[in-house]
MARGU-516142 format. One record per residue: residue number from 1; x, z, y of N, C-alpha, C, O in turn. Coordinates in steps of 0.1 Angstrom, whole numbers, plus 5000, padded with zeros to 4 digits. Atoms other than C-alpha are relative to their C-alpha. Layout:
# MARGU-516142
- seq_nu_nw_nv_cau_caw_cav_cu_cw_cv_ou_ow_ov
- NUM_X_Z_Y_X_Z_Y_X_Z_Y_X_Z_Y .
...
END
This chain:
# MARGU-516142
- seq_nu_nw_nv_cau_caw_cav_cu_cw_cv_ou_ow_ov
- 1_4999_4989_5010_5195_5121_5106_4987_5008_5000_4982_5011_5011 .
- 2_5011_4996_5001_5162_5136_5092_5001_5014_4991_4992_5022_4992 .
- 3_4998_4990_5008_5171_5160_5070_5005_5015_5009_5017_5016_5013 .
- 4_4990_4987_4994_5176_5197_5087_4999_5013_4986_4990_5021_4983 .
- 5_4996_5000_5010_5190_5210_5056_5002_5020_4997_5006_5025_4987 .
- 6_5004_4988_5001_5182_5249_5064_4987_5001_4995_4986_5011_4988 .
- 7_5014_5001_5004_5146_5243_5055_5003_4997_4988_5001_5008_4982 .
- 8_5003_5005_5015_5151_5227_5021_4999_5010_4985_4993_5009_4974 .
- 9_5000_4983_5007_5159_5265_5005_4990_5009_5006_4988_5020_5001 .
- 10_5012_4991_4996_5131_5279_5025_4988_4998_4992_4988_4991_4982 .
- 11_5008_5007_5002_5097_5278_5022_4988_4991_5005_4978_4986_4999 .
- 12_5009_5010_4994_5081_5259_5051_5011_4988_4998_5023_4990_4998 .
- 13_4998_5018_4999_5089_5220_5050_4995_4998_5012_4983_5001_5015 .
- 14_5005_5009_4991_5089_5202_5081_4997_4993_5002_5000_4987_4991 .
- 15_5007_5012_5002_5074_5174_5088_4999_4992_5019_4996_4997_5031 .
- 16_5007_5007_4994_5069_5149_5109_4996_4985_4999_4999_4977_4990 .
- 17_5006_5016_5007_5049_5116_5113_5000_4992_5011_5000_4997_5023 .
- 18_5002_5007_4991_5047_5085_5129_4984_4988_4996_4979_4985_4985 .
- 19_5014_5012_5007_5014_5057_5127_4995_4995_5019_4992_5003_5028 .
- 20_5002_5005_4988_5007_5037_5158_4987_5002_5003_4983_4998_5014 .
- 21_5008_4995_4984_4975_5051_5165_4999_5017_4997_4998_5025_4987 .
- 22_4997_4986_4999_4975_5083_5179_4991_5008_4995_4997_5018_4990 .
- 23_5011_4996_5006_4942_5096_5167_5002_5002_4985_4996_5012_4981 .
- 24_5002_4994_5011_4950_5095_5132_5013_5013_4996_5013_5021_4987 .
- 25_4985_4991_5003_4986_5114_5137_4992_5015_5006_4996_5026_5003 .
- 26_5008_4987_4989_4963_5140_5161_4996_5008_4988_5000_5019_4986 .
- 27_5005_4989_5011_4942_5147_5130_5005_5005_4986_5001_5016_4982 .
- 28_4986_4997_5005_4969_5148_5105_5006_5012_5001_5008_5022_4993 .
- 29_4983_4986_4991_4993_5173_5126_4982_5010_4998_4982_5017_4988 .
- 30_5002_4985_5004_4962_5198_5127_4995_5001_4985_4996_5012_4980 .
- 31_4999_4992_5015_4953_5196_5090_5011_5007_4995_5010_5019_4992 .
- 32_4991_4994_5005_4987_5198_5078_5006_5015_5005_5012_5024_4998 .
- 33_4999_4986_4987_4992_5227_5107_4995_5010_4994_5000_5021_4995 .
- 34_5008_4993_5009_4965_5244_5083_5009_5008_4989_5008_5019_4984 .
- 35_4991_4995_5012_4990_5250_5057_5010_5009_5005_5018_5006_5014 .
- 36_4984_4993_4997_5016_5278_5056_5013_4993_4999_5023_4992_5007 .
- 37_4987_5006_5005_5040_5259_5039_5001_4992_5011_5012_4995_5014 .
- 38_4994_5012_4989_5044_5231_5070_4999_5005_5009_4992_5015_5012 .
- 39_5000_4995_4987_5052_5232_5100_5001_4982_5008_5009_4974_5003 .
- 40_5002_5015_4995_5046_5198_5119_5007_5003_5015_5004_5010_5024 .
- 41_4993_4998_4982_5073_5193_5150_4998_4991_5005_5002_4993_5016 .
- 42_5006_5011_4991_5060_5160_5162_4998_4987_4995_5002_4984_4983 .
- 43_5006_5007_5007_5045_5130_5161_5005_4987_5011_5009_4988_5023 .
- 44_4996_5011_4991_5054_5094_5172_4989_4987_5000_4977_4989_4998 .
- 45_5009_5010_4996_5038_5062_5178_5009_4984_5001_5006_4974_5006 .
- 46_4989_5014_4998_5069_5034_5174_5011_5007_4992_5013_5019_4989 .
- 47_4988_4999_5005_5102_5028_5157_5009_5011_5011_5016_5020_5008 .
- 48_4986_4998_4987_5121_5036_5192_4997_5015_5002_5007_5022_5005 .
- 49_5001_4986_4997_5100_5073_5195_5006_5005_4988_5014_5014_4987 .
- 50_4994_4993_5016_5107_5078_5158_5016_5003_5001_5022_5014_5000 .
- 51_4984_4994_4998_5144_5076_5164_5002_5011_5009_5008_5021_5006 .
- 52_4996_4991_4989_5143_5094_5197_4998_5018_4996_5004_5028_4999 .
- 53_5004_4988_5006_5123_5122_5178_5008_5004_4989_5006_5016_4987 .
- 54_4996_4998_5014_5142_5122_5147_5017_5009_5009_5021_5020_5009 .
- 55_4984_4994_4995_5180_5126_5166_4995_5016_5007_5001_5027_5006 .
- 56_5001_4986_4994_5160_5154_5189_4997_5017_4992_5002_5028_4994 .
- 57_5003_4989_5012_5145_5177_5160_4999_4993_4989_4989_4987_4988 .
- 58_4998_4999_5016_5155_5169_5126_4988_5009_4994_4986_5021_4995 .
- 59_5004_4994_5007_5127_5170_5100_5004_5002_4988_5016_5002_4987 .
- 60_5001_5005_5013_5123_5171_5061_4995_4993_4997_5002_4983_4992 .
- 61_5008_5010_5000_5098_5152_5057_4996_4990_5008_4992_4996_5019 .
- 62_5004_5014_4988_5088_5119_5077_4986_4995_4989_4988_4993_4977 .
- 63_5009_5004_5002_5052_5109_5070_5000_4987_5009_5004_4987_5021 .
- 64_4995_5013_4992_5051_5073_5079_4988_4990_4994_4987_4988_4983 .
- 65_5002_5010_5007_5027_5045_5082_5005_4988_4993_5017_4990_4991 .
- 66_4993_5009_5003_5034_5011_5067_5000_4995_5012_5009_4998_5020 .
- 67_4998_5008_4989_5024_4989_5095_5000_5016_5020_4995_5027_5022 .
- 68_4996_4993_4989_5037_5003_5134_4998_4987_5012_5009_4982_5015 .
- 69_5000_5009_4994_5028_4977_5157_5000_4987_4993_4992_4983_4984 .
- 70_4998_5008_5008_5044_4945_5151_5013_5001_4989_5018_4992_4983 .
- 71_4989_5004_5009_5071_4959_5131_4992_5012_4987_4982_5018_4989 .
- 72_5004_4993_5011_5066_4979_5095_5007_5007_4999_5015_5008_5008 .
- 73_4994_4985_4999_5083_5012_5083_5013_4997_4992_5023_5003_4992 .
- 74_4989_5002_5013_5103_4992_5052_5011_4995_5013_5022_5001_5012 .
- 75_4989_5006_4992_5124_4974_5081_5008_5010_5002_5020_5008_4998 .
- 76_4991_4990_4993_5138_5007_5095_5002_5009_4984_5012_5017_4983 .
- 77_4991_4991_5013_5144_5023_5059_5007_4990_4992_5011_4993_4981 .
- 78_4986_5008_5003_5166_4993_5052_5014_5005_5003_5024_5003_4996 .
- 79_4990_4995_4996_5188_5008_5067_5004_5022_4994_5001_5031_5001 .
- 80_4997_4993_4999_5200_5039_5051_4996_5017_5000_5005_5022_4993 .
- 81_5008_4994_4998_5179_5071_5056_5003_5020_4992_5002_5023_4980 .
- 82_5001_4994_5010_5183_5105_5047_4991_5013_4999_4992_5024_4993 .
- 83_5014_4995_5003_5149_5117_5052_4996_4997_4990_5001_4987_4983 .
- 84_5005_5002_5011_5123_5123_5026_4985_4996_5005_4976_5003_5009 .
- 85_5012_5007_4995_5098_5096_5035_4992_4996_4991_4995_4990_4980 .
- 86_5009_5000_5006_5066_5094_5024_4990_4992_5006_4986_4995_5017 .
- 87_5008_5011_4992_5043_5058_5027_4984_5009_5003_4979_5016_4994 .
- 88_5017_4995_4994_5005_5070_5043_4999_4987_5008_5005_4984_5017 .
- 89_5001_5015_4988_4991_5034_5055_4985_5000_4987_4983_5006_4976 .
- 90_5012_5006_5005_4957_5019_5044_5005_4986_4991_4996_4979_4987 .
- 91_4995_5005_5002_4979_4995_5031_5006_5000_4988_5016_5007_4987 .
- 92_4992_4996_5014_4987_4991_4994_5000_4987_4992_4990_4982_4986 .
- 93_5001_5017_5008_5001_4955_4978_5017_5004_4992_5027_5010_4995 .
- 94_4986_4996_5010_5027_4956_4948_5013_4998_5007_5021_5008_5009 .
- 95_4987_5004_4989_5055_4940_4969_5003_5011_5008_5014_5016_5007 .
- 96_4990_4990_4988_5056_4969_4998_5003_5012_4989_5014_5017_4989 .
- 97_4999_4990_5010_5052_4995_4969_5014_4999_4995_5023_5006_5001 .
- 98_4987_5003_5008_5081_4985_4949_5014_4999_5011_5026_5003_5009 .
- 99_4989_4998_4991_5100_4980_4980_5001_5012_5005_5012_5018_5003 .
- 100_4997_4990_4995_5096_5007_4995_5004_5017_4989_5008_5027_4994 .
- 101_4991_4986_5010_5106_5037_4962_5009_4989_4997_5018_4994_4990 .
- 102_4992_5006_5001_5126_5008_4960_5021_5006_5013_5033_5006_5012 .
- 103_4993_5000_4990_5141_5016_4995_5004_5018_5003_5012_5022_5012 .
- 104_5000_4986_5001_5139_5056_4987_4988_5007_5003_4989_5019_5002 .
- 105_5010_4992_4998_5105_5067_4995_4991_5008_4991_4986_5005_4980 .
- 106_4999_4987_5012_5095_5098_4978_4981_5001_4994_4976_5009_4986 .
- 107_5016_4999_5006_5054_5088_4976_5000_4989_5010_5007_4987_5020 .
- 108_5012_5006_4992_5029_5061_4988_4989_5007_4999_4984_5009_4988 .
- 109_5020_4991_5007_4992_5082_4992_4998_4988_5014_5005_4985_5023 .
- 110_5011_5010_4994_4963_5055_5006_4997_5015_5009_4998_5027_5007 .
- 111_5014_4985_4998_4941_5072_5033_4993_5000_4997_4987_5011_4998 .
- 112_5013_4991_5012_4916_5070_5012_5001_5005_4992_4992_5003_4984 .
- 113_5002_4999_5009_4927_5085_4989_4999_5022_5007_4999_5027_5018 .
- 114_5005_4983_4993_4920_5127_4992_5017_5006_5006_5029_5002_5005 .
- 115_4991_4996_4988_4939_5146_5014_5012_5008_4991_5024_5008_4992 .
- 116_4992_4994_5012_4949_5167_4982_5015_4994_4998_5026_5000_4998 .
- 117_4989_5009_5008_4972_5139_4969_5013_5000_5014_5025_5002_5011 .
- 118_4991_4998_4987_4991_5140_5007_5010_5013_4998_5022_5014_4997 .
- 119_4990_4989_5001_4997_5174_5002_5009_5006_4992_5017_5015_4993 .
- 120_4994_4997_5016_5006_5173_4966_5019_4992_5005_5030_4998_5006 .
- 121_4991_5011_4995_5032_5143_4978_5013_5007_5008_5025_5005_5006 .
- 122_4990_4992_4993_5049_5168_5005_5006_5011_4995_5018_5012_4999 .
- 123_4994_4991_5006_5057_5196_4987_5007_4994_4991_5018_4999_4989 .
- 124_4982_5007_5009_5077_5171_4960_5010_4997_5007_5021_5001_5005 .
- 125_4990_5007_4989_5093_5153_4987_5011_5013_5002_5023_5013_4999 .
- 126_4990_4989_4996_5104_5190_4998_5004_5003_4990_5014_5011_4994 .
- 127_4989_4998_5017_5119_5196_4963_5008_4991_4999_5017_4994_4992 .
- 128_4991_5011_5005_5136_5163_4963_4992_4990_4992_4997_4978_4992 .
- 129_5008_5006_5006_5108_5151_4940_4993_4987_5006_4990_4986_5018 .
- 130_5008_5012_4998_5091_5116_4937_4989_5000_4995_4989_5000_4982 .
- 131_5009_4998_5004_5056_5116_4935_4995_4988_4998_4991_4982_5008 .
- 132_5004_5007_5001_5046_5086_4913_4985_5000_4993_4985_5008_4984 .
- 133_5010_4995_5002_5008_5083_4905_4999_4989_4987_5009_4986_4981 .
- 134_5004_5004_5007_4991_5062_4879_5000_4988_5003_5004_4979_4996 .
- 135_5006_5016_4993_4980_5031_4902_5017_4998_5005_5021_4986_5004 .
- 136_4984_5002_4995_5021_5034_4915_5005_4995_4984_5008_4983_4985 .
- 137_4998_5001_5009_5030_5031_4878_4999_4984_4992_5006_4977_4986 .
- 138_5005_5012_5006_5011_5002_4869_5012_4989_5002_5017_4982_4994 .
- 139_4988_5013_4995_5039_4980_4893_5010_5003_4995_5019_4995_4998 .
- 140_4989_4993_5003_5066_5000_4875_5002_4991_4986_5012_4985_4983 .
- 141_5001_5002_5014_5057_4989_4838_5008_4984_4997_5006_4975_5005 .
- 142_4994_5016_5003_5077_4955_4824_4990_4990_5003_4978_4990_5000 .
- 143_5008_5012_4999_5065_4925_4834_4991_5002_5008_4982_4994_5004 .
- 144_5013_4993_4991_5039_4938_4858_5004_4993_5011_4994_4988_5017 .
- 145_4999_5009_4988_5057_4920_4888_4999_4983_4994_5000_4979_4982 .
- 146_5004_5012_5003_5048_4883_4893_5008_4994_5013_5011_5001_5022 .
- 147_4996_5010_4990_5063_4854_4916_4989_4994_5003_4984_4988_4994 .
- 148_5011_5009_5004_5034_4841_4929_5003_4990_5016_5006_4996_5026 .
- 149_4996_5005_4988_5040_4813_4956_4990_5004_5015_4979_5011_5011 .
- 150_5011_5001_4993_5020_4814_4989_4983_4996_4998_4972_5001_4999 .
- 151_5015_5004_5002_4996_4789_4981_4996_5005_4987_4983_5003_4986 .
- 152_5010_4997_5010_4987_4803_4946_4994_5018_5002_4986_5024_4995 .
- 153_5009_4988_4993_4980_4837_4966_4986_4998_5005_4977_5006_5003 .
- 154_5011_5005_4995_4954_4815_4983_4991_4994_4995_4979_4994_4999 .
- 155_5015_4996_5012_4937_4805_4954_4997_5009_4994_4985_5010_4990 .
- 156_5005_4988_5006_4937_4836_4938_4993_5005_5009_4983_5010_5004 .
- 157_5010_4993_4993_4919_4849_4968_4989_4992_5002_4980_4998_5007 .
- 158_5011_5006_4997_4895_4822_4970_4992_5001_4988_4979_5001_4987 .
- 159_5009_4998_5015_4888_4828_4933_4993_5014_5003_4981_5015_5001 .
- 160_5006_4989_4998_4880_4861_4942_4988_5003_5007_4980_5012_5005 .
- 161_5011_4999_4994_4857_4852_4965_4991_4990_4996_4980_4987_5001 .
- 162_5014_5004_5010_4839_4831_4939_5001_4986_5001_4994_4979_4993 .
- 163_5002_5014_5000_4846_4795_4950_5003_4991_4988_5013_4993_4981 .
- 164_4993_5012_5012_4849_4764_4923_5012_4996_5007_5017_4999_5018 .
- 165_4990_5008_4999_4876_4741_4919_4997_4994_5012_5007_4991_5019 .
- 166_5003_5018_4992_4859_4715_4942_4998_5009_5014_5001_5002_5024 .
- 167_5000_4995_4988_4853_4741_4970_5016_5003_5003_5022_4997_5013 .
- 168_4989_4998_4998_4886_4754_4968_5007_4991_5003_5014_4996_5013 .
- 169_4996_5010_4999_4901_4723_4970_4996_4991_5016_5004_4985_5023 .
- 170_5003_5004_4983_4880_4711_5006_5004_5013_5008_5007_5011_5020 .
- 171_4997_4989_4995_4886_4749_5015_5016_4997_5007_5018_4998_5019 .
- 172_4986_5005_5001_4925_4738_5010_5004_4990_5009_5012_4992_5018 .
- 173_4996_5015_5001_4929_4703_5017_5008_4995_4990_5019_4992_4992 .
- 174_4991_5000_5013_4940_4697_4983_4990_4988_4991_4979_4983_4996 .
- 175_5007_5006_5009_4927_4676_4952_4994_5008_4990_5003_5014_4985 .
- 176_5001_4992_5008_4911_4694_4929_5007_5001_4982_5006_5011_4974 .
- 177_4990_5000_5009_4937_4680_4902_5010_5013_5003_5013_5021_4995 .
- 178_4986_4989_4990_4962_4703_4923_4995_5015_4997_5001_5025_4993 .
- 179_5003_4988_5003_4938_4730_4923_5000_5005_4987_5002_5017_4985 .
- 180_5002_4994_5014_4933_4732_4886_5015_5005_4993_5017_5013_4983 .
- 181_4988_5000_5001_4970_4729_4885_5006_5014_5005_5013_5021_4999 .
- 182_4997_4984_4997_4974_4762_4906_4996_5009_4992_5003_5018_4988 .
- 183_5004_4994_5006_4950_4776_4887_5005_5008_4986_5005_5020_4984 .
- 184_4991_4997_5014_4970_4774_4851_5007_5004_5004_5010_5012_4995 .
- 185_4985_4991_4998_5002_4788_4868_4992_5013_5000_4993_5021_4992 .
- 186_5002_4985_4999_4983_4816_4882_4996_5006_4988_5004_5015_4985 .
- 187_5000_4997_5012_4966_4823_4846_5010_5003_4995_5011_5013_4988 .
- 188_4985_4996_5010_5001_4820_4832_5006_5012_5004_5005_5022_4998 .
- 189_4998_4988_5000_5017_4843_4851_4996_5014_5007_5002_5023_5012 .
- 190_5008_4990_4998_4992_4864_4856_4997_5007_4986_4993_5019_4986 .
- 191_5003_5001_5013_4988_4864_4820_4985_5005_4996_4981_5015_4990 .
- 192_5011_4996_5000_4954_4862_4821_4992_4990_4993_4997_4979_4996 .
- 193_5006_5005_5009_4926_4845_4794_4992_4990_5014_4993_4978_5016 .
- 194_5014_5005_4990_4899_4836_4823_5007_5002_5015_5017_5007_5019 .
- 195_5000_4996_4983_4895_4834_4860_4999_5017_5002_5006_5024_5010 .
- 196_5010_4984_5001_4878_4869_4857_5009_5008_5001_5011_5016_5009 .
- 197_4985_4991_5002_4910_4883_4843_5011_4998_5009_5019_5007_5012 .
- 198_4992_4999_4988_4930_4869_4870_4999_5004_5012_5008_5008_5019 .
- 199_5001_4989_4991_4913_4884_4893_5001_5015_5002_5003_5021_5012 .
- 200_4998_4991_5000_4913_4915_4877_5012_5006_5001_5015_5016_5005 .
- 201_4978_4995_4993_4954_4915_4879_5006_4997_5009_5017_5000_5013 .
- 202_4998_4996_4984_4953_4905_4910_4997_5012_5007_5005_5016_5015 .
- 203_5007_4989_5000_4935_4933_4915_5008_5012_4999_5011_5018_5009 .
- 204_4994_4992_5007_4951_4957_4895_5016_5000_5009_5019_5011_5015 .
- 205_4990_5002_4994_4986_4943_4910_4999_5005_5015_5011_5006_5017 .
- 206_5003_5000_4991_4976_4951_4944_5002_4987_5010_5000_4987_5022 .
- 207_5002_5015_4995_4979_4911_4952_4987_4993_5008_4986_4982_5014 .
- 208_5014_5008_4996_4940_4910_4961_4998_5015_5008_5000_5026_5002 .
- 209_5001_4985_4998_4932_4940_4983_4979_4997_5003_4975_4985_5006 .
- 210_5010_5000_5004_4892_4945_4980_4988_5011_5003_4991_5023_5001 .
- 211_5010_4990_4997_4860_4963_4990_4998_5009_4984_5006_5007_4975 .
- 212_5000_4994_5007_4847_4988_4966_4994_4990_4987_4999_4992_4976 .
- 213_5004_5005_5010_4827_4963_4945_5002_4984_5000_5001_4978_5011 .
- 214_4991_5007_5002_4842_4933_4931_4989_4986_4999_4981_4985_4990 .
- 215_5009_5012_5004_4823_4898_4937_5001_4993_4986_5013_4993_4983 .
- 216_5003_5011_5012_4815_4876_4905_4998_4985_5001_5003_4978_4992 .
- 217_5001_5010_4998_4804_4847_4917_4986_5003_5012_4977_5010_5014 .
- 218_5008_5003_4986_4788_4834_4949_4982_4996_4994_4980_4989_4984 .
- 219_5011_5001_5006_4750_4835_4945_4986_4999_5016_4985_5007_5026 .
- 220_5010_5000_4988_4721_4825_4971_4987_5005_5000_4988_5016_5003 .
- 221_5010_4992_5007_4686_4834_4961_4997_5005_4987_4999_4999_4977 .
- 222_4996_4998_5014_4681_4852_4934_4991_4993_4991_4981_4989_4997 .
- 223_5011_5012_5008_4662_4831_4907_4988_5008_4999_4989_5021_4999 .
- 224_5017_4995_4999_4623_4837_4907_4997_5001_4986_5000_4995_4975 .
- 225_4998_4994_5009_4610_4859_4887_4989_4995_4991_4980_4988_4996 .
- 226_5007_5012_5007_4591_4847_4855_4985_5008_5001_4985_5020_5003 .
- 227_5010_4995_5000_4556_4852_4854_4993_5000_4986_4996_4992_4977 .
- 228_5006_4995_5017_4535_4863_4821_4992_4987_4997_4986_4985_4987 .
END
C-alpha cells in the first residue's frame, strides 16, 4: 500500500523513489527536498527494499526506474498497485511505454529530459493526473503500434547503422533474398516509402533508441576535393 491518503488533500506530496544506483536517488532526494511541496521519505535500491519501504512509510508518489537490477519496475506493477507511479529510467521504447500507463503509471519523464518535466509529472500524479507529453502521445495515436518480429528489429537496427542488403545478410547469416524480404515487411508495417523513413519510425516509435545525431549512411574517407 502506497498511497497515505492524508497527504492527497494537503499540500506536500510524498514521494519516494527507487533506481538501483544509489547516486542518482542521492541526487534526486536533495533536488526534490528543494521544493516545498515534497517531502522525500526514502529511497530504495531493489524490488524487496521497495516493498519493505513502501509497507514501513506509505508514500504518494513512487518515482521509479525502469530497469532495477535484473528485474524491471513493470513486473512489480503487474500486480495491482495503488500508488501513483511515475517511470524515470534512461529508458524509453514504445512497448515499456504503453505498458507501463497501460499498467497505471501516471508519467514516463527520460533523465534527459529537464528536471522541470519531473516536477511538472509529480504534482499531477498528486492530483490523480496523468501526465502525457507529445513523444508519449505519438504510441497512443491509431496504428502507431507495430508487431515487429525479433529478427526484423535486427535489421531495422542494422539499417540504421547504414549496412546494405549484402552486409546485412553476412552480418545475419542470412541470404540476402531473406533480407530484402525483411526489409518489405518492415517498410509495410512500418508504413514507410524508403529505408530512410523506416528508420525514421523506428525512431520516432522508440523501436531504435539513438545518439543525438542520426547516421545516413556508412562513409570512409571523405571524397577529395576538386581542384580548379
Amino acid at each position: 500500500m502506497c498511497l497515505d491518503g492524508k497527504h492527497m488533500g494537503d499540500k506536500t506530496i510524498t514521494i519516494g523513489l527507487v533506481d538501483d544506483h544509489p547516486a542518482t536517488t542521492a541526487g534526486l532526494r536533495v533536488f526534490l527536498r528543494g521544493i516545498d511541496s515534497f517531502s522525500v521519505k526514502w529511497q530504495a535500491v531493489s524490488l524487496d527494499e521497495l516493498d519493505r519501504n513502501l509497507g514501513e512509510t506509505p508514500v504518494d508518489v513512487l518515482i521509479a526506474d525502469f530497469k532495477l537490477g535484473e528485474d524491471n519496475i513493470l513486473e512489480w506493477m503487474a500486480t495491482p498497485r495503488d500508488c501513483r507511479i511515475i517511470l524515470y529510467s534512461g529508458f524509453y521504447l514504445e512497448d515499456n511505454v504503453r505498458e507501463a500507463f497501460e499498467r497505471g503509471a501516471m508519467a514516463w519523464i527520460r533523465k534527459a529530459d529537464p528536471l522541470d518535466d519531473l516536477v511538472i509529472a509529480i504534482h499531477n500524479a498528486g492530483k490523480g493526473r496523468k501526465t502525457v507529453r507529445k513523444t508519449d502521445k505519438v504510441f497512443f495515436e491509431q496504428n502507431k503500434f507495430v508487431d515487429l518480429s525479433d529478427r526484423e528489429k535486427e535489421v531495422l537496427h542494422l539499417l540504421y547503422e547504414g549496412l546494405s542488403n549484402a552486409e546485412i545478410a553476412v552480418d545475419l547469416g542470412m541470404e540476402v533474398t531473406t533480407v530484402k524480404t525483411h526489409v518489405a515487411h518492415l517498410l509495410g508495417k512500418l508504413d514507410a516509402a524508403s529505408r530512410t523513413e523506416a528508420i525514421h519510425s523506428g525512431i520516432e516509435r522508440g523501436i531504435i533508441t539513438t545518439p543525438d545525431i542520426t547516421p545516413v549512411d556508412r562513409q570512409t574517407d571523405p571524397p577529395p576535393a576538386k581542384t580548379p
